[in-house]
PyMOL CGO cylinders between C-alpha atoms (Angstrom):
from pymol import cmd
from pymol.cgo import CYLINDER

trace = [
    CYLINDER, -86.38, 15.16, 19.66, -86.53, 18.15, 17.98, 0.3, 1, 1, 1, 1, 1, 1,
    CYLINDER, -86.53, 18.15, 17.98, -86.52, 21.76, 20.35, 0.3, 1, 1, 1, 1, 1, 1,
    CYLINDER, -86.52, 21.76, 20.35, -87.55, 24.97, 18.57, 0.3, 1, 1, 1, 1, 1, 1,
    CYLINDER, -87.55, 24.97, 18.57, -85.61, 27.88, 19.87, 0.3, 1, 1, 1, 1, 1, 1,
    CYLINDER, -85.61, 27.88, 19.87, -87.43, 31.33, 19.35, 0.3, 1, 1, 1, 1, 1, 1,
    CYLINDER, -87.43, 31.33, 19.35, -85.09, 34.80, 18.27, 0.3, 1, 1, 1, 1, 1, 1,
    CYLINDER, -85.09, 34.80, 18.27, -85.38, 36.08, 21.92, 0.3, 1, 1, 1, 1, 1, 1,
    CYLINDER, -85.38, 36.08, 21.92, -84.89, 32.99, 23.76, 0.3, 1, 1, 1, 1, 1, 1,
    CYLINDER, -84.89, 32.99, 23.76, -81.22, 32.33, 21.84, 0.3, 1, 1, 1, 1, 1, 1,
    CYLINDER, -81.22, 32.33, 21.84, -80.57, 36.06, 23.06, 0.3, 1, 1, 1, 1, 1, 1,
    CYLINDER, -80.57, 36.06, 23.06, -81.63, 35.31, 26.39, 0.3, 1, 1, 1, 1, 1, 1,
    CYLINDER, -81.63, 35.31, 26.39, -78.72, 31.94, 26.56, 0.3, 1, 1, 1, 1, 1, 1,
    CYLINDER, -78.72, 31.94, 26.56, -76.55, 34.23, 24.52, 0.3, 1, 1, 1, 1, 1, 1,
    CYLINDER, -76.55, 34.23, 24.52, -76.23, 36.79, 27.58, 0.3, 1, 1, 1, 1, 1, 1,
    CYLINDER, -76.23, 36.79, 27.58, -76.04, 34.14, 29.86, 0.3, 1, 1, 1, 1, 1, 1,
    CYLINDER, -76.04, 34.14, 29.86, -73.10, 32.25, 28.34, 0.3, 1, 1, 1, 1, 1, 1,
    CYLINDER, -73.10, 32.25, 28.34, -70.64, 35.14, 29.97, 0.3, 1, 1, 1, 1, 1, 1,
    CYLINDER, -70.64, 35.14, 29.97, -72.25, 35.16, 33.25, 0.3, 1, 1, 1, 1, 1, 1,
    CYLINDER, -72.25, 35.16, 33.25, -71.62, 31.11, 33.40, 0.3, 1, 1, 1, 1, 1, 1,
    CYLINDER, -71.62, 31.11, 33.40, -68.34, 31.61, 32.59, 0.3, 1, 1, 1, 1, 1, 1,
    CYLINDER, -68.34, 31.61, 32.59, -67.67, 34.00, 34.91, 0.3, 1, 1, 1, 1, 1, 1,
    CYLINDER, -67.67, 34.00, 34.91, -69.11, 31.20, 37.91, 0.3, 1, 1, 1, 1, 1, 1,
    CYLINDER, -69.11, 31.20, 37.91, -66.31, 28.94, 36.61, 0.3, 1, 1, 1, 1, 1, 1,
    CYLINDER, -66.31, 28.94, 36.61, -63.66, 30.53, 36.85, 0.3, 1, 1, 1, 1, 1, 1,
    CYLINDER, -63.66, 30.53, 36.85, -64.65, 31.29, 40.34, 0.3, 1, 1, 1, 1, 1, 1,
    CYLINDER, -64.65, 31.29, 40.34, -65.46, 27.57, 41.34, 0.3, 1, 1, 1, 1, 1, 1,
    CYLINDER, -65.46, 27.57, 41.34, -62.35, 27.32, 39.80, 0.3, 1, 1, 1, 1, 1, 1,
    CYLINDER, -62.35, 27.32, 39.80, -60.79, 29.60, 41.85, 0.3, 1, 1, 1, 1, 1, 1,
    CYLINDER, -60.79, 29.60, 41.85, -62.21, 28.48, 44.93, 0.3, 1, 1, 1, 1, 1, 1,
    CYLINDER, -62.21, 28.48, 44.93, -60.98, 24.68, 44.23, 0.3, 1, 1, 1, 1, 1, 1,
    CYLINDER, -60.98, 24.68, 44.23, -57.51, 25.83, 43.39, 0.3, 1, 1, 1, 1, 1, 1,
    CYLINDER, -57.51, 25.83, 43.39, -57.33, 27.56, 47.14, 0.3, 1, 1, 1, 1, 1, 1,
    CYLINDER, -57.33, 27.56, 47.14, -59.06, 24.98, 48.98, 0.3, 1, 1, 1, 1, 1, 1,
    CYLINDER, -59.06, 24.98, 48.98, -57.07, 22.25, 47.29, 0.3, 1, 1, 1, 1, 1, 1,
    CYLINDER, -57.07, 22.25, 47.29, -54.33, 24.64, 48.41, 0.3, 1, 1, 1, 1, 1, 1,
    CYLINDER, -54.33, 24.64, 48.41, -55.01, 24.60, 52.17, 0.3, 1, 1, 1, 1, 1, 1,
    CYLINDER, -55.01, 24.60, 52.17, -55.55, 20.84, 51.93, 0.3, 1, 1, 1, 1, 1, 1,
    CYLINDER, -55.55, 20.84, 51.93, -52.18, 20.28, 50.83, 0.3, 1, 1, 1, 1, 1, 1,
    CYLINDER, -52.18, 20.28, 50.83, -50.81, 22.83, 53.53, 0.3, 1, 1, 1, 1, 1, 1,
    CYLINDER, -50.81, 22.83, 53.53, -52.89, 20.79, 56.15, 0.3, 1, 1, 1, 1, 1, 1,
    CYLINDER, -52.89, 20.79, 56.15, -51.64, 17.54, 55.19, 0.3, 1, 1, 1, 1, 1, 1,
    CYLINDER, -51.64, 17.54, 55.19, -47.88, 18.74, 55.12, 0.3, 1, 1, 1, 1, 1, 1,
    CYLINDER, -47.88, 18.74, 55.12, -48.36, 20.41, 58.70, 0.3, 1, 1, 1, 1, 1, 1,
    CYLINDER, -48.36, 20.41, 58.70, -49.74, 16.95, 60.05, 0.3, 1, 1, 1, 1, 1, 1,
    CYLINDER, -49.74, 16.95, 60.05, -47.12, 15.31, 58.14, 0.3, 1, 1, 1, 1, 1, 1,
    CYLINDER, -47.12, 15.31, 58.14, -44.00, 17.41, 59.72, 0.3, 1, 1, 1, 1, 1, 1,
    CYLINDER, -44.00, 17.41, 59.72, -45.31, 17.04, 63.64, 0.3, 1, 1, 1, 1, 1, 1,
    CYLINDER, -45.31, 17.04, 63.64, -45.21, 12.90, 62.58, 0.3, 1, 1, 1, 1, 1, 1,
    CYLINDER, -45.21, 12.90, 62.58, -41.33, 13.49, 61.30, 0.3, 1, 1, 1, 1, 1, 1,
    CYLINDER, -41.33, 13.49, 61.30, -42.44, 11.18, 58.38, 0.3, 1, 1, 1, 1, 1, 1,
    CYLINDER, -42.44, 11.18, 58.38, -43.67, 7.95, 60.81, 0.3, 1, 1, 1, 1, 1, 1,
    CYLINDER, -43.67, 7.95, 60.81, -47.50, 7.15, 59.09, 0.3, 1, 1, 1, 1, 1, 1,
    CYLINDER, -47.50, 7.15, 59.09, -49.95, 9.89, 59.54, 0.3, 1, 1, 1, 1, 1, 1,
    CYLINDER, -49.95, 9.89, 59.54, -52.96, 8.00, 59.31, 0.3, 1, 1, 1, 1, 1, 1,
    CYLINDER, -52.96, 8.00, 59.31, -51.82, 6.68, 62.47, 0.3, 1, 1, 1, 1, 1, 1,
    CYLINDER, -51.82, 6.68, 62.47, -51.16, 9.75, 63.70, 0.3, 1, 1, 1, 1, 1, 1,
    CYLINDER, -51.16, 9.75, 63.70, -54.53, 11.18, 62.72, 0.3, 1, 1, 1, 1, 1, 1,
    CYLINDER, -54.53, 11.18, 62.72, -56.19, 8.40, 64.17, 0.3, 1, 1, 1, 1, 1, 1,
    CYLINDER, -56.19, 8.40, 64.17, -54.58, 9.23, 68.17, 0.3, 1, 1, 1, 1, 1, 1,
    CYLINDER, -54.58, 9.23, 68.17, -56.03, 12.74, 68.14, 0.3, 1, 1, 1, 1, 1, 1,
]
cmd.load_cgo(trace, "trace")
């Protein structure tokens, strides 16, 4: 399949190509800090079981 791209239509994907970019370094962003908090969630539940299992513990709350 063949697509035909006019003059302006390239322009118009050619401004939007920093605009994406921009949106994934923020995802990006955002993952990095919620991946953060999960880990700092994990290691708080993980210190009040004074390494016994945690799913266990996670299960009895």
């Amino acid at each position: 399949m063949i697509i035909y791209l006019s003059i302006n239509q390239i322009c118009t994907y050619a401004r939007l190509i920093p605009i994406a970019h921009c949106i994934v370094e923020m995802l990006n962003d955002e993952i990095i800090e919620a991946t953060n908090e999960l880990i700092e969630v994990v290691m708080a539940v993980y210190s009040q079981t004074d390494g016994r299992d945690v799913t266990k513990r996670v299960e009895t709350i």
